[in-house]
N, C-alpha and C positions, 0 to 999 in steps of 0.2 A: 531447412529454413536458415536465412543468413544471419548473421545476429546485425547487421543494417536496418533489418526491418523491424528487430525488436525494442522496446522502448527501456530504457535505464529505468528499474526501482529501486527505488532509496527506501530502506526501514530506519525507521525513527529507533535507535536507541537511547533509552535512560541512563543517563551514567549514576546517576544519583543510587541507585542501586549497586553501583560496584566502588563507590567511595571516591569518588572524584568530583565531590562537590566543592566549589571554591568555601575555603572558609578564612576569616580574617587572619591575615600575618599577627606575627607576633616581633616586635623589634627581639632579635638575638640578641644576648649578653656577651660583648666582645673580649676577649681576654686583654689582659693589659698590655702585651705585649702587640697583640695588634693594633691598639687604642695610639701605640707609642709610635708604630708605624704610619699609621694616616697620616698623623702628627708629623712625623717626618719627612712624608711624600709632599704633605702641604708646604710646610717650610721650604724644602727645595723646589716646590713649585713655581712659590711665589719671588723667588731669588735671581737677582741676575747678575752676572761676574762681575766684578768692577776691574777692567784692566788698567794693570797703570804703564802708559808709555812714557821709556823716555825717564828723567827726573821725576820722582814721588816727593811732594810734599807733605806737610805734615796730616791736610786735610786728605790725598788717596791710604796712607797708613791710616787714618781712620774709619774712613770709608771699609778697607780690608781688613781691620780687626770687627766692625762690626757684622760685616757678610761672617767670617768665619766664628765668630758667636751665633746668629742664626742660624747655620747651617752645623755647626761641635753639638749645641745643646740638643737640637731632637734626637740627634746620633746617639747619645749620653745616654739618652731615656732611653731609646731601645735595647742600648745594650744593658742597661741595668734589669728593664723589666725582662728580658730573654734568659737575662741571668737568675730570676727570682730575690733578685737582690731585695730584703724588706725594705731598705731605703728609699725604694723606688715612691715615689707619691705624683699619680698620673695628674695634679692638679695643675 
């Protein structure tokens, strides 16, 4: 006999018996040092270079101390919470 002529059966299994029931997530507790990373992926996310061509006035210096404060300070946090630094405060 060919198996062409025979017809596919499918068995129903239960998984609920072997523990594979969905059961609700639980939000994880993130370490702080991760927390300090999001943090800092965002920040650099949301940043875009300010190049200055040419003569910098005093408004591209400020333009480029402020990118480089947004983008020093989440650095800052990481490194401290990586460090276990107590000072670190993820607020």
């Amino acid at each position: 006999m060919s198996q062409a002529n025979q017809a596919p059966t499918t068995s129903r299994i239960s998984f609920s018996s072997a523990g594979a029931v969905r059961r609700a997530r639980h939000a994880a507790a993130l370490p702080a040092v991760q927390l300090a990373h999001h943090a800092l992926i965002a920040a650099l996310g949301a940043e875009t270079p300010h190049h200055i061509v040419h003569n910098a006035d005093r408004f591209d210096i400020m333009e480029r101390r402020d990118h480089l404060k947004t983008v020093i300070t989440p650095r800052t946090h990481t490194v401290l919470a990586a460090s276990g630094c107590p000072c670190f405060d993820r607020d």
